[in-house]
KESE-134337 format. One line per 2 residues: number of its first residue (from 1); for each residue x, y, z of C-alpha. Coordinates in pm, whole numbers, always signed. Example, Ala and Ser with C-alpha at 12.3 -4.5 7.8 and 13.67 -1.06 7.14 Angstrom:
<pts>
1> +1230/-450/+780; +1367/-106/+714
</pts>
This chain:
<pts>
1> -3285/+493/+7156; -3184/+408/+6843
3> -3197/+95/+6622; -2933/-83/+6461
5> -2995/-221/+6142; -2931/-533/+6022
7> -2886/-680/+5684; -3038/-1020/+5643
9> -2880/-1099/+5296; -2640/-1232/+5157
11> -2358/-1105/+4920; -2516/-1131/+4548
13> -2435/-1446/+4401; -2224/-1467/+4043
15> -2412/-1503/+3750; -2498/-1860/+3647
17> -2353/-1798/+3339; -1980/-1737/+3507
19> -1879/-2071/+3554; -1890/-2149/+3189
21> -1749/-1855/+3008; -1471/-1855/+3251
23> -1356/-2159/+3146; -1458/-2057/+2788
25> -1220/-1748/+2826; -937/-1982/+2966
27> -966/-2248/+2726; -956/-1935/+2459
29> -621/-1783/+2590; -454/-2137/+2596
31> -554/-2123/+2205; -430/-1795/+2106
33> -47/-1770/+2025; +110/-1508/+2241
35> +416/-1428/+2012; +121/-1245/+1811
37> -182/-1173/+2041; -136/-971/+2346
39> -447/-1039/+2545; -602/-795/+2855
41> -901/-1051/+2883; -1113/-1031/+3205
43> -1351/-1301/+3343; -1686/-1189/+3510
45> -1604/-828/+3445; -1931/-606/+3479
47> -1800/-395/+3167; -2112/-373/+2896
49> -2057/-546/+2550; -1685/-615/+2571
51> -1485/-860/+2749; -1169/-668/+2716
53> -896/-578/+2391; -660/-812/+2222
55> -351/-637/+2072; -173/-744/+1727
57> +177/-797/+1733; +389/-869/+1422
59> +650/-1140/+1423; +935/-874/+1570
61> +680/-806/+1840; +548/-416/+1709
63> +235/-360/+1772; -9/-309/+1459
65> -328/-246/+1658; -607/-349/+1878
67> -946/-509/+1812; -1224/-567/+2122
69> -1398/-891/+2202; -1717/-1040/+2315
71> -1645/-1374/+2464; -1916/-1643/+2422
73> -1979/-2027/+2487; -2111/-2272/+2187
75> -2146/-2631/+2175; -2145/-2797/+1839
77> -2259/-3131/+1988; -2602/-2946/+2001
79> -2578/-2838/+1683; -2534/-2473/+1718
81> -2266/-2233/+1519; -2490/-1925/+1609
83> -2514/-1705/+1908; -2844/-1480/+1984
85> -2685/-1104/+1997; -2895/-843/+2215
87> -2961/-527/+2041; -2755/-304/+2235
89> -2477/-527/+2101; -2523/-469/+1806
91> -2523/-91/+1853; -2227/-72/+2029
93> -2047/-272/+1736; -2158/-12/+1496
95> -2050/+269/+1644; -1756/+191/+1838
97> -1406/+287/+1713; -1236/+1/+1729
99> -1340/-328/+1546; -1490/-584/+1774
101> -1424/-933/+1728; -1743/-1228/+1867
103> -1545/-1539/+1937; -1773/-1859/+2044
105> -1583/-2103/+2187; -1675/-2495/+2155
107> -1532/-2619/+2518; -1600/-2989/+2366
109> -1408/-2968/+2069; -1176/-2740/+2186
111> -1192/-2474/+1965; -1314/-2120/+1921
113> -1502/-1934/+1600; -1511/-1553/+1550
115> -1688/-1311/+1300; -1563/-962/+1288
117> -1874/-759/+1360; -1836/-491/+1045
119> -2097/-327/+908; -2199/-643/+637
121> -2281/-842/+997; -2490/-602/+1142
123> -2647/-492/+870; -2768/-822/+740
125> -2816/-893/+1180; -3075/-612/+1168
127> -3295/-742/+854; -3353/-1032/+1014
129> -3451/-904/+1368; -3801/-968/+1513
131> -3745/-936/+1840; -3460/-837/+2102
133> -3197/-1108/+2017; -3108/-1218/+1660
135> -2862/-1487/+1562; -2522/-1447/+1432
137> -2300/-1731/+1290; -1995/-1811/+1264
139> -1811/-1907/+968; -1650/-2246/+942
141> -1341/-2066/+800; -1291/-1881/+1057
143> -1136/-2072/+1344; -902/-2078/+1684
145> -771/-2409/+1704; -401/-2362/+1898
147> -201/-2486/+1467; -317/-2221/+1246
149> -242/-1830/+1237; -463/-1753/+986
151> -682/-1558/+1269; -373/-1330/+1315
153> -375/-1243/+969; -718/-1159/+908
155> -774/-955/+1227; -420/-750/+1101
157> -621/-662/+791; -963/-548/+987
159> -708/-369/+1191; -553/-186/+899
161> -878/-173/+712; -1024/+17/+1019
163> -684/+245/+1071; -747/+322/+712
165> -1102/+439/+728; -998/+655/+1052
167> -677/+790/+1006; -588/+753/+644
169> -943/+937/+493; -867/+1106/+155
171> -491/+1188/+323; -374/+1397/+50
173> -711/+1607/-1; -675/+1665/+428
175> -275/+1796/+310; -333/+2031/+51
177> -659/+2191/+277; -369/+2228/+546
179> -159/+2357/+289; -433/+2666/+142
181> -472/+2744/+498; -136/+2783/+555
183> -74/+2980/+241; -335/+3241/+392
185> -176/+3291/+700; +136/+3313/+477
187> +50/+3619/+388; -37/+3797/+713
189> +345/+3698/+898; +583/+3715/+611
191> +665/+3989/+373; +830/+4043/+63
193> +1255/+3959/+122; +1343/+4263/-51
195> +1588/+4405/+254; +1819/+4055/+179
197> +2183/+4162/+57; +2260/+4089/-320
199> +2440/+3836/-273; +2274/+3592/-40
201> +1960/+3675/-233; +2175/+3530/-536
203> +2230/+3178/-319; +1886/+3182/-303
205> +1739/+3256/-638; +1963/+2958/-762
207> +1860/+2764/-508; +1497/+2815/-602
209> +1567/+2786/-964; +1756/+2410/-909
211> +1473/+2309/-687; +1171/+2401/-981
213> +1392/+2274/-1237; +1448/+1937/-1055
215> +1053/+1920/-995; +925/+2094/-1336
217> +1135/+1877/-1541; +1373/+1632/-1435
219> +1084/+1459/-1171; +739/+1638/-1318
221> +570/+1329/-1223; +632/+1311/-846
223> +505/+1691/-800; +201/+1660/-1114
225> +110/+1315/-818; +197/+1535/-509
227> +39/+1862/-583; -82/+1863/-885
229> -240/+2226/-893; +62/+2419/-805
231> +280/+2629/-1043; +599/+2671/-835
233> +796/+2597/-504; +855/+2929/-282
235> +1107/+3013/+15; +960/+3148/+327
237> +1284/+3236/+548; +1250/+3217/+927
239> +1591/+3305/+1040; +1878/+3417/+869
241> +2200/+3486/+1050; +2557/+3463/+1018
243> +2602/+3104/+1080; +2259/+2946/+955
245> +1974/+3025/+778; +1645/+2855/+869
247> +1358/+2807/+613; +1021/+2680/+516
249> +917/+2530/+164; +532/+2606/+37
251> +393/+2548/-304; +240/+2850/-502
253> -78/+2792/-699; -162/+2881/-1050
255> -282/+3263/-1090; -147/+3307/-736
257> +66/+3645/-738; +233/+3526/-432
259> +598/+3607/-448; +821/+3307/-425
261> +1100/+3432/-170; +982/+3545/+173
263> +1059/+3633/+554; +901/+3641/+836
265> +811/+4009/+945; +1000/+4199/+1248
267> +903/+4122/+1564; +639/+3823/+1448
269> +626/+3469/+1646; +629/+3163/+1478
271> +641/+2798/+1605; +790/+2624/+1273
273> +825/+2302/+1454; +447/+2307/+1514
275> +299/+2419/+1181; +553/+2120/+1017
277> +352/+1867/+1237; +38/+2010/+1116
279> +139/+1911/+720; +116/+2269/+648
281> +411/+2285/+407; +678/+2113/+215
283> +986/+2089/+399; +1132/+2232/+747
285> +1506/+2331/+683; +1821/+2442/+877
287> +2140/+2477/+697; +2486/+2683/+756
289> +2445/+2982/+587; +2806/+2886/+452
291> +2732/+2521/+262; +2416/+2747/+164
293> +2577/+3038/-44; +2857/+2754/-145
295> +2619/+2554/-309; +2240/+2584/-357
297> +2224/+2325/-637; +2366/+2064/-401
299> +2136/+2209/-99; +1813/+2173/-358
301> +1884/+1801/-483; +1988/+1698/-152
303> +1654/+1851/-16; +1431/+1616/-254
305> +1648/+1319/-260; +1473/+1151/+28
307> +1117/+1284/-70; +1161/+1146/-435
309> +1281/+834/-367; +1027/+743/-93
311> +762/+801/-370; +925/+636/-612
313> +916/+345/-371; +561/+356/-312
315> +406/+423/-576; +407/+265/-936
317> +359/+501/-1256; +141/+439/-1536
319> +324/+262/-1863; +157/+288/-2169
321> +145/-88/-2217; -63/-372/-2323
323> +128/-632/-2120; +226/-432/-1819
325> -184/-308/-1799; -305/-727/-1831
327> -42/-793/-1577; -139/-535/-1325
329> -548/-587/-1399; -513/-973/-1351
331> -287/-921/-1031; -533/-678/-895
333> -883/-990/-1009; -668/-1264/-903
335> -628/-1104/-543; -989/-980/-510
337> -1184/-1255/-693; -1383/-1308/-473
339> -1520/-964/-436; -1637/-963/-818
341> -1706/-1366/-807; -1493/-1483/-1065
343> -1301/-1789/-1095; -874/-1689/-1020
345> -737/-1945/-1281; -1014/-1829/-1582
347> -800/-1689/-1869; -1096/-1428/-1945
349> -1256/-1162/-1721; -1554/-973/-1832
351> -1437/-599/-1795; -1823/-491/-1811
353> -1864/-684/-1469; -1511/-593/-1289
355> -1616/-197/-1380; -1952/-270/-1244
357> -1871/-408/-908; -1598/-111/-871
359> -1793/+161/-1011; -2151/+79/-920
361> -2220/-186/-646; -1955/-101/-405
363> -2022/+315/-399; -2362/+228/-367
365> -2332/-70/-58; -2117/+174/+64
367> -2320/+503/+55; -2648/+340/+205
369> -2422/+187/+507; -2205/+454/+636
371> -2267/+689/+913; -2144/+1017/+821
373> -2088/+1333/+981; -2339/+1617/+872
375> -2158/+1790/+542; -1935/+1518/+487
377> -1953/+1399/+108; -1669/+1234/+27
379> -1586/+887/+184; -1385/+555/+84
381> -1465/+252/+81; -1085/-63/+150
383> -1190/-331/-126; -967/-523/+137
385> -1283/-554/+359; -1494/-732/+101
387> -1231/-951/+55; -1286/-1111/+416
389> -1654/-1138/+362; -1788/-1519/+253
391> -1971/-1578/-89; -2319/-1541/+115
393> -2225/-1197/+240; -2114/-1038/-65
395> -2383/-1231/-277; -2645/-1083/-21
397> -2479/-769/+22; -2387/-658/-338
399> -2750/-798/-421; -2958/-558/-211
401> -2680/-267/-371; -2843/-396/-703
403> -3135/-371/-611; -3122/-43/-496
405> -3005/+71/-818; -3252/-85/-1000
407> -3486/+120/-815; -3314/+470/-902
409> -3096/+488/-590; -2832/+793/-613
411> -2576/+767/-384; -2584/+1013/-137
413> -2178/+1033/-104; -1885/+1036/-335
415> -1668/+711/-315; -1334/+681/-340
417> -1249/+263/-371; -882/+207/-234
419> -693/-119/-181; -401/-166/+46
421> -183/-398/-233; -254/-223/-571
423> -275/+132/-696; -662/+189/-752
425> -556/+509/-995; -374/+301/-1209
427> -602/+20/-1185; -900/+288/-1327
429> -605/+411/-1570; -560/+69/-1746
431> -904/-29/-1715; -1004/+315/-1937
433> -716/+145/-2205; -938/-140/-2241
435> -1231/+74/-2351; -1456/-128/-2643
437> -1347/-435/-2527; -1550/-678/-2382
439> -1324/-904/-2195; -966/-929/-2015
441> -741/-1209/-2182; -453/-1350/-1998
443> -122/-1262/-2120; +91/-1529/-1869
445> +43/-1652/-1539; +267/-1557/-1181
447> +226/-1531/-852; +156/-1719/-545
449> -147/-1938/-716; +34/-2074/-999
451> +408/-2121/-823; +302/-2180/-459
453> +454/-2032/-191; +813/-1881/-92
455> +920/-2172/+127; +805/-2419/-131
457> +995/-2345/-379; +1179/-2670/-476
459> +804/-2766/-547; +779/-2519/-841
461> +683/-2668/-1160; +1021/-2602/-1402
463> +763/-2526/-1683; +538/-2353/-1559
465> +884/-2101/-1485; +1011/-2147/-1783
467> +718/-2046/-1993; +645/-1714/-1750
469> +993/-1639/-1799; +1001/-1674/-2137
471> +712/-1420/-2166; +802/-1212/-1905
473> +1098/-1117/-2015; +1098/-1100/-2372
475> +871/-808/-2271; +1065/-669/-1974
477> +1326/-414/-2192; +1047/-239/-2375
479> +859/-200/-2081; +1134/-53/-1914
481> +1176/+189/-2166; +873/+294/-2208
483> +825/+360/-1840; +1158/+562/-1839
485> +1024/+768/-2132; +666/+796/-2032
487> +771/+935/-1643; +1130/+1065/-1670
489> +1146/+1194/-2078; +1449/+1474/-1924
491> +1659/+1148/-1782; +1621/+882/-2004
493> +1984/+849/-2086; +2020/+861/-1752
495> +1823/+567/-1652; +1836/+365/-1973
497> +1914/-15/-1878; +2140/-87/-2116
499> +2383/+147/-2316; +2502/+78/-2660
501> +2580/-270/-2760; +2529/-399/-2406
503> +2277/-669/-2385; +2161/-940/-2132
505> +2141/-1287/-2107; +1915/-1395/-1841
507> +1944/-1793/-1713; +1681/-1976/-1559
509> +1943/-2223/-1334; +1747/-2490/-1128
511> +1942/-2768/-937; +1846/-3109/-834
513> +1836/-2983/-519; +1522/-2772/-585
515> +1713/-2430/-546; +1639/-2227/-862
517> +1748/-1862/-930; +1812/-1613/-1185
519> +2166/-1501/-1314; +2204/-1196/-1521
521> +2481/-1175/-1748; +2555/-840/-1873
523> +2768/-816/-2229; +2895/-589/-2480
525> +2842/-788/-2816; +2980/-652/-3147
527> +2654/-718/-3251; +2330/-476/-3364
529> +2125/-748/-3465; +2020/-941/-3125
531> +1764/-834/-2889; +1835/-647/-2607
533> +1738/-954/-2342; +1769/-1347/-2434
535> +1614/-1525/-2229; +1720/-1930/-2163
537> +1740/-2213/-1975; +2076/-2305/-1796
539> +2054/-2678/-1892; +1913/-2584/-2272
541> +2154/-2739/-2492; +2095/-2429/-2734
543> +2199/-2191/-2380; +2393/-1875/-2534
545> +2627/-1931/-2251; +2772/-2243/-2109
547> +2854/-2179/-1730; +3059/-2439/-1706
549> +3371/-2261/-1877; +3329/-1911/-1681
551> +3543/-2029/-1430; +3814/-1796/-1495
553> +3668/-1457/-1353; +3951/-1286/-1488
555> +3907/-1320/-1897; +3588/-1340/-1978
557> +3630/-1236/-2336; +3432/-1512/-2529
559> +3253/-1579/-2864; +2882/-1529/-2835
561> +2690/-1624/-3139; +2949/-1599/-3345
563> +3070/-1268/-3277; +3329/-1118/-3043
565> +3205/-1079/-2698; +3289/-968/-2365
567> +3098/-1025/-1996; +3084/-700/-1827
569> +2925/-878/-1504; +2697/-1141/-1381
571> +2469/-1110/-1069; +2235/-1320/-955
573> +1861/-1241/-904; +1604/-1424/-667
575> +1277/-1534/-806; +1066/-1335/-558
577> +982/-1108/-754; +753/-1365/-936
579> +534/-1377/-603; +500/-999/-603
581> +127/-799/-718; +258/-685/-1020
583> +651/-913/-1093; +747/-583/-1387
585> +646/-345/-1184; +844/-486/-912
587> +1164/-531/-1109; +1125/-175/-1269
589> +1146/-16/-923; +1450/-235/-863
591> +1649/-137/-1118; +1499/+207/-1230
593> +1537/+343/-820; +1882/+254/-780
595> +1957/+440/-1093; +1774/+753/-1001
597> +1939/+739/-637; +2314/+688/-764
599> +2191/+1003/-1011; +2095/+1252/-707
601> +2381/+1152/-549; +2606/+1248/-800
603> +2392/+1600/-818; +2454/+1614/-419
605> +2803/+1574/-522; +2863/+1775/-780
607> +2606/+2045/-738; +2563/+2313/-990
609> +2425/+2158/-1288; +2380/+2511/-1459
611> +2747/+2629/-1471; +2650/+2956/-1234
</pts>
């Protein structure tokens, strides 16, 4: 006969350490604000290394990404900012995907600390290791307390810095690889369009010749930046019927004998939709074979409109330019001073150092703390991610880089430095116009530092303004030029900012109430002597214009310095542009954009610049 067993235990008890870090998770939620952090936090979860994910929201509640987090109880009364980190932690920090976030929280005080657990952390964790636990502290900067959002803000940027290193990995060299693969199979589905009748071949070849024209001359620039190896822009042609005509756009190289109008051979598949997610060509089309033959010219400048002017947006050209080259370079120290340990309100930077710390230290930190994949070579490094680090980090960091290279260490990997704010190609452009000089000098100050910020604005010191202003724009018109000249030599009449005896008088107008503002006057002065923009104060008793008497918005023909004058139009311009990374650069793209986007719209319109 058979026994029954019996169990004489009881169910396993919770750990001892449950109590506490439950309430340590719950005191932690209370602190985090919920209009930005999206928790999915478990207590006494038997998951390994995590407690669960917190997900960033931005103020209109779209998600910009999720970090992990290891949950932990300190008590400051005791003295302690550290906590002792198991090895395996560590491990699973450094090669997990997302970034993981350590928060300690003080149940006393009520508050919680955090480190991010990059690569700095555990690297500088492991040197110090003796046995299966070392300590990690937290910085005093970095704090939960239930007022300020500064958390939210830093864990966006390890969340972007992160997205970057993952997703956004040499982007354009990824593109054109998609691109020469592409081209090859190119080659095997389409042929030759030499069966096309005369004269829808005709619609074509003008069509190709507007669209090389546009990118060969008028906007060279956007396709030397875009693909800067190829010679011309070709037409592969999926489907051509009596009511549409479907194509694809691919870029020819140099020395390729690749003909530039194709179609796909009888009888061949081919998913379009799917090789245009996969980046491997220009442009997916579909257009009535009608508006087609009617107007190519239109067709090609309405094809690039978009494409050009998203560019344009994004990206800022290089301007041959003293001023415009200090402005961007002290922009770019100002924002990462900390990375190259210089003081933000010096007037001098020592270019030797700045090129050092770009070119030398962070390659090299960079190179001996990344895990690669065999046969990789290339990788980038987010200056953003230094920024976050504390003076000890970076000192101890950037030290042991030095040290390696005073020891003969060759990096291993080429690295590619990029920042999320500033244009690391043009900050290596003006840096190489500085060549033989020792040091940086400041031309005028801007930005959030000297002003303060957006909301503050009645607190702006008048002149401190005034002085900027002064500077800023007595450069502004010849900066303008040149950039005009420099990028778009084929449209500079085009875009020019002001035509022939226009100039502008730009007020500085501040109230008692603290509201200050920018009004541009525009004016056609029988005059060839004054300078293109005069800049003044509104209350100036030497202003050029007295706004008092433009109250009458019908007649504004007026005396200005002595000579007959007219104003064309006044507009008024908000100072934000003051708080921006680079305040010309800003204003360029302002007015320069609009004028090339009112210009391809009047080539949408009118289409056939050539007179076919």
């Amino acid at each position: 006969m058979s026994k029954e067993r019996k169990f004489a235990i009881t169910p396993a008890p919770y750990a001892a350490s449950t109590v506490p870090e439950s309430k340590s998770i719950h005191l932690l939620l209370g602190l985090l604000e919920e209009r930005y952090i999206k928790s999915d936090i478990k207590t006494s979860d038997k998951v390994p290394n995590i407690d669960g994910t917190i997900e960033i929201t931005d103020a209109k509640q779209v998600p910009q990404g999720k970090v992990e987090v290891q949950i932990k109880t300190i008590s400051r009364k005791k003295g302690t900012q550290t906590h002792q980190c198991h090895g395996d932690f560590l491990a699973y920090c450094k090669l997990g995907i997302l970034p993981v976030i350590l928060i300690a929280v003080d149940a006393e005080s009520k508050i919680a600390y955090w480190v991010n657990m990059d690569e700095s952390v555990i690297e500088d964790a492991e040197s110090r290791a003796v046995g299966e636990t070392v300590a990690i502290s937290f910085p005093d900067a970095n704090i939960i307390d239930g007022n300020s959002l500064e958390y939210v803000e830093k864990w966006t940027a390890i969340i972007q810095g992160r997205r970057e290193k993952v997703y956004h990995y040499d982007l354009l060299k990824s593109q054109l690889e998609s691109v020469d693969k592409f081209l090859v199979e190119l080659s095997e589905k389409f042929e030759p369009a030499v069966t096309l009748p005369p004269y829808d071949l005709i619609s074509i070849q003008k069509f190709l010749d507007c669209l090389n024209y546009i990118l060969d001359y008028e906007f060279k620039i956007v396709k030397e930046s875009i693909y800067p190896n190829y010679w011309k822009i070709g037409i592969a042609i999926i489907k051509y019927e009596s009511d549409a005509i479907n194509f694809i756009l691919y870029p020819v190289k140099y020395a390729d004998s690749k003909p530039l109008i194709m179609k796909l051979k009888k009888g061949v598949e081919y998913d379009m939709h799917q090789e245009f997610e996969n980046d491997n060509f220009i442009m997916m089309v579909g257009r009535s074979r009608a508006k087609f033959n009617r107007d190519p010219m239109g067709v090609a400048y309405e094809l690039v409109d978009s494409e050009i002017v998203k560019f344009l947006k994004k990206n800022d050209l290089p301007i041959e330019d003293e001023f415009i080259s200090l402005e961007y370079l002290f922009g770019f120290i100002e924002r990462y001073h900390s990375v190259f340990g210089f003081d933000p309100d010096d007037d001098t930077y020592s270019i030797e150092k700045l090129q050092h710390v770009l070119y030398n230290l962070i390659p090299v930190y960079k190179s001996r703390n990344v895990s690669a994949a065999p046969g990789v070579t290339d990788i980038s490094a987010t200056i953003d991610d230094y920024e976050l680090w504390g003076p000890h980090v970076i000192s101890s960091s950037f030290g042991k880089a030095q040290e390696a290279i005073d020891h003969g260490y060759i990096p291993q990997y080429k690295v590619t430095v990029h920042s999320r704010h500033y244009n690391m190609k043009l900050v290596r452009y003006y840096l190489d116009g500085f060549i033989g000089k020792k040091v940086l000098k400041r031309k005028y100050r801007f930005g959030i530092r000297q002003f303060g910020e957006l909301h503050n604005r009645q607190n702006w010191n008048n002149n401190s303004l005034l002085e900027s202003l002064a500077v800023f724009w007595g450069e502004f018109y010849q900066i303008y030029t040149k950039y005009v000249e420099n990028n778009f030599p084929c449209l500079k009449d085009e875009l020019r900012l002001l035509k022939e005896g226009q100039i502008w008088v730009v007020l500085y107008v501040h109230l008692d109430n603290g509201a200050k503002w920018l009004e541009i006057y525009s004016m056609q002065v029988n005059r060839t002597d004054l300078p293109k923009i005069i800049f003044s104060d509104f209350a100036s008793p030497d202003a050029p214009i007295d706004r008092s008497k433009l109250s009458n918005h019908d007649n504004w023909d007026c005396m200005f310095l002595n000579a007959p004058a007219r104003i064309k139009s006044v507009k008024a311009c908000s100072l934000d542009f003051l708080l921006d990374v680079s305040p010309t650069y800003y204003l360029i793209r302002s007015f320069a954009n609009k004028k090339i986007e009112a210009y391809l719209n009047r080539r949408i319109k009118a289409g056939d610049p050539f007179g076919y």
